[in-house]
C-alpha positions as CSV (number, residue, x, y, z in Angstrom):
1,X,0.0,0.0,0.0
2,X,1.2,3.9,-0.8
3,X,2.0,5.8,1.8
4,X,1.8,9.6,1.6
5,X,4.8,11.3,3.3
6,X,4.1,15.3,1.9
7,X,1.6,17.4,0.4
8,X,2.6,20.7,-1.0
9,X,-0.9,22.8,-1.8
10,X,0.3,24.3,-5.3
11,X,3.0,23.1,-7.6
12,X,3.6,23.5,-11.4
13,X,6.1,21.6,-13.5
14,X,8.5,23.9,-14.8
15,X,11.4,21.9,-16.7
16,X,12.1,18.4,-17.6
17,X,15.4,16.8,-18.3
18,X,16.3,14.0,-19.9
19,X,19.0,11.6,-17.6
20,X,18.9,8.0,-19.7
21,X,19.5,9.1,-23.2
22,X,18.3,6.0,-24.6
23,X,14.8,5.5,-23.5
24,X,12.5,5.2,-26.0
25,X,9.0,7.8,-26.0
26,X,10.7,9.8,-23.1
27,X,10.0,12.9,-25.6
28,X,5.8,12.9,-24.3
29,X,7.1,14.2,-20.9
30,X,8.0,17.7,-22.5
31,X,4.2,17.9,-22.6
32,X,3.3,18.0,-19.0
33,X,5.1,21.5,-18.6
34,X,3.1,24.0,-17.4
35,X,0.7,21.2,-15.3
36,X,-0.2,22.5,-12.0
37,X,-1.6,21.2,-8.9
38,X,-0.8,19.4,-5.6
39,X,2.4,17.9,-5.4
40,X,1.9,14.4,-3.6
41,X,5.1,12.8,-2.8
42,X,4.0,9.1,-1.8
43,X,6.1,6.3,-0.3
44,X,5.7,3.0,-2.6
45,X,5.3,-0.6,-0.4
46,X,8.9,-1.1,-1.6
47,X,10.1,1.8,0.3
48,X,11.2,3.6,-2.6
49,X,9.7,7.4,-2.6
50,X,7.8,8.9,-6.3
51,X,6.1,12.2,-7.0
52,X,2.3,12.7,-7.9
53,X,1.1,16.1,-9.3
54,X,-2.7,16.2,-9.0
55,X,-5.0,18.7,-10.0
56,X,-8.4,16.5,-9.7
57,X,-9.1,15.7,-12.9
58,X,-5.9,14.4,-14.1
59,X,-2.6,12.8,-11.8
60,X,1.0,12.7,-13.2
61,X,3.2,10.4,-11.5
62,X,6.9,10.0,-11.5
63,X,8.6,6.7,-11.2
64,X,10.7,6.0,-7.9
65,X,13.0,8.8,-6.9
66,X,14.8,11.2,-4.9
67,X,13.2,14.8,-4.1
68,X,14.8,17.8,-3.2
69,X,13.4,21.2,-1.7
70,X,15.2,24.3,-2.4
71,X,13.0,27.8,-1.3
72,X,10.0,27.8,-4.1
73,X,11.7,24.9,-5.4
74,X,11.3,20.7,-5.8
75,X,13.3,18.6,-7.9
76,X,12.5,14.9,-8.1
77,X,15.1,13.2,-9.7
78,X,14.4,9.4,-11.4
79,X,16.8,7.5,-13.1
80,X,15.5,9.0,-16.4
81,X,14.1,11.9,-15.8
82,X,14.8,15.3,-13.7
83,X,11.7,17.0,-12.7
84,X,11.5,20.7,-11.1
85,X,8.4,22.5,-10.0
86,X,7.6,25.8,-9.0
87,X,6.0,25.8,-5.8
88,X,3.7,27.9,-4.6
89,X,2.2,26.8,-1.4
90,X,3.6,25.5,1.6
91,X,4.3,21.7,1.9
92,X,2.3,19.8,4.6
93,X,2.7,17.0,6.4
94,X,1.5,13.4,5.4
């Protein structure tokens, strides 16, 4: 089962990088710049942490990862992808 271990009230994805250069179809997540909504950072059942952006009619999730907090920053960082949001509401405990 999921756990969720932070909710930050208002996020929007502001950059995408590419980190495995040869993944096939990795292109489509240039299109979820500019999605906003809650960033839901969730705790998988194998322990490994990913990243949720929800705005309640559509989710975008990350797979497993690392996240970072920097100011009105987050950067989750996969094993192919970088993400960064700008954040605009406080994070909150899970």
């Amino acid at each position: 089962m999921e756990t969720i271990i932070k909710i930050i009230g208002g996020a929007q994805i502001v950059k995408v990088e590419r980190r495995d250069k040869g993944i096939i179809g990795w292109e489509r997540r240039t299109g979820y710049l500019g999605f906003e909504g809650y960033l839901v950072i969730k705790l998988g059942e194998n322990g490994r942490s990913f990243a949720c952006i929800d705005n309640g009619r559509r989710c975008i999730s990350t797979s497993y990862g690392e996240l970072s907090l920097s100011g009105s920053t987050a950067v989750f960082k996969t094993a192919n992808s970088i993400y960064t949001f700008r954040l605009t509401a406080s994070e909150q405990a899970g």
